[in-house]
C-alpha positions in Angstrom: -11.1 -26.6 26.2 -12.2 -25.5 22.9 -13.3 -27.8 20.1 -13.5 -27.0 16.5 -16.0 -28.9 14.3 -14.4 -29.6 10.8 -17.1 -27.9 8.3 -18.5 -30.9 5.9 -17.0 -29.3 3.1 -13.5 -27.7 4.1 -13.7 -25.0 2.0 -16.2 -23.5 4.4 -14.1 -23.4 6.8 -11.1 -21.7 4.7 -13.3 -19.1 3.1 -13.9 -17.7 6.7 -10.7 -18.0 7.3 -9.7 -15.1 4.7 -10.4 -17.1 1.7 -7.8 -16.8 -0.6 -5.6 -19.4 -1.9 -1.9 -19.8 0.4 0.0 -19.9 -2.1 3.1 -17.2 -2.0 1.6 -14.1 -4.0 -1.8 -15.7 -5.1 -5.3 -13.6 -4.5 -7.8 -16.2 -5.8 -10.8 -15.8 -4.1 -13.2 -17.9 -5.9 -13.1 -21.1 -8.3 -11.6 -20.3 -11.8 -11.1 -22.9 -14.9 -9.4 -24.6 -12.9 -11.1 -25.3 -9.7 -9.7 -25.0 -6.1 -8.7 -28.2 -4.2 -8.3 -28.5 -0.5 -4.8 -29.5 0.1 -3.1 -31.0 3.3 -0.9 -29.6 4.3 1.1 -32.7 5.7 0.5 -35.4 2.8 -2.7 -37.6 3.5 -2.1 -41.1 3.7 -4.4 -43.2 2.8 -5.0 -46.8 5.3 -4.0 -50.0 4.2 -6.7 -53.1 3.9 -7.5 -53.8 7.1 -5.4 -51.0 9.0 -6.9 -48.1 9.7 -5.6 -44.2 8.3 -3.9 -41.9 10.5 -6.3 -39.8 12.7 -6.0 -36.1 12.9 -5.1 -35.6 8.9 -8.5 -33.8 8.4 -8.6 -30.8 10.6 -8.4 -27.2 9.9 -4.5 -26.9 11.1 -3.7 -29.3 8.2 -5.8 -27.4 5.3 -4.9 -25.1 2.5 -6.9 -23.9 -0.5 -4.9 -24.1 -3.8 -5.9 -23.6 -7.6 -5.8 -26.3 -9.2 -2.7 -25.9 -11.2 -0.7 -24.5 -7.7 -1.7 -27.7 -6.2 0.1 -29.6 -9.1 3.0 -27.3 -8.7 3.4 -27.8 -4.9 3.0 -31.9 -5.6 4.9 -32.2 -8.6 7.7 -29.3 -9.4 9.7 -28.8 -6.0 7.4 -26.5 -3.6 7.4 -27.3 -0.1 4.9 -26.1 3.0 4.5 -25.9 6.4 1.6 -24.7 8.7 2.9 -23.8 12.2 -0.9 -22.4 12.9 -3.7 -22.6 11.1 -3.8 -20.2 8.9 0.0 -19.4 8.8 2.0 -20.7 5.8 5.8 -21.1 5.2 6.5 -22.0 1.8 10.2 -22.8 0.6 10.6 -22.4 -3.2 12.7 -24.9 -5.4 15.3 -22.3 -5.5 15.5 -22.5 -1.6 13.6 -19.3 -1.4 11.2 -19.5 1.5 7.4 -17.2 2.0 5.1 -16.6 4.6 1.8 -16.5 3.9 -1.1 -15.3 5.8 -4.7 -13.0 5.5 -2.4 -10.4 5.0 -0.4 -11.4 2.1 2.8 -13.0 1.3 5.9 -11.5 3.0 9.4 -13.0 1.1 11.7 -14.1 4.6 14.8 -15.5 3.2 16.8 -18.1 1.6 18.3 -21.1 2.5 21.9 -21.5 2.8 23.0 -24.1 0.1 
């Protein structure tokens, strides 16, 4: 069995990863004006008083950098993603486009049927 340790900071752990932001098209590779947040991938919920959060939400299968203004876009304006693997990102658009992203780029691979 193989075990990953979760870096302290997950940016760590991205920037070996290939570094750039996963959003469809994006090739930040550092901190701009804006910042970079860590995003999960499936929302994090936080616990309740007295009952205890989720386990597994923090772990590198669940992590995505974003700038700071993509993060807002994928939260707010319609964005959707999914992270079959680590490191692999589908991304549907709020025209039903849909993106995969990788270390290699952003590939366009469809549209929904609507």
């Amino acid at each position: 069995m193989c075990l990953l340790a979760i870096p302290a900071h997950p940016t760590v752990g991205h920037r070996r990863q290939g570094g750039a932001t996963q959003h469809p098209y994006a090739s930040h590779t550092s901190a701009g004006p804006d910042g970079t947040d860590v995003d999960h991938t499936i929302p994090y919920q936080r616990g309740d008083p007295g009952r205890p959060r989720p386990p597994g939400q923090s772990r590198i299968g669940n992590y995505g950098l974003l700038r700071r203004f993509t993060h807002r876009v994928k939260t707010f304006a319609g964005w959707q993603v999914r992270q079959p693997f680590p490191g692999l990102y589908v991304w549907r658009d709020p025209h039903g486009g849909y993106y995969l992203v990788d270390h290699t780029g952003t590939r366009r691979i469809g549209k929904s049927a609507a």
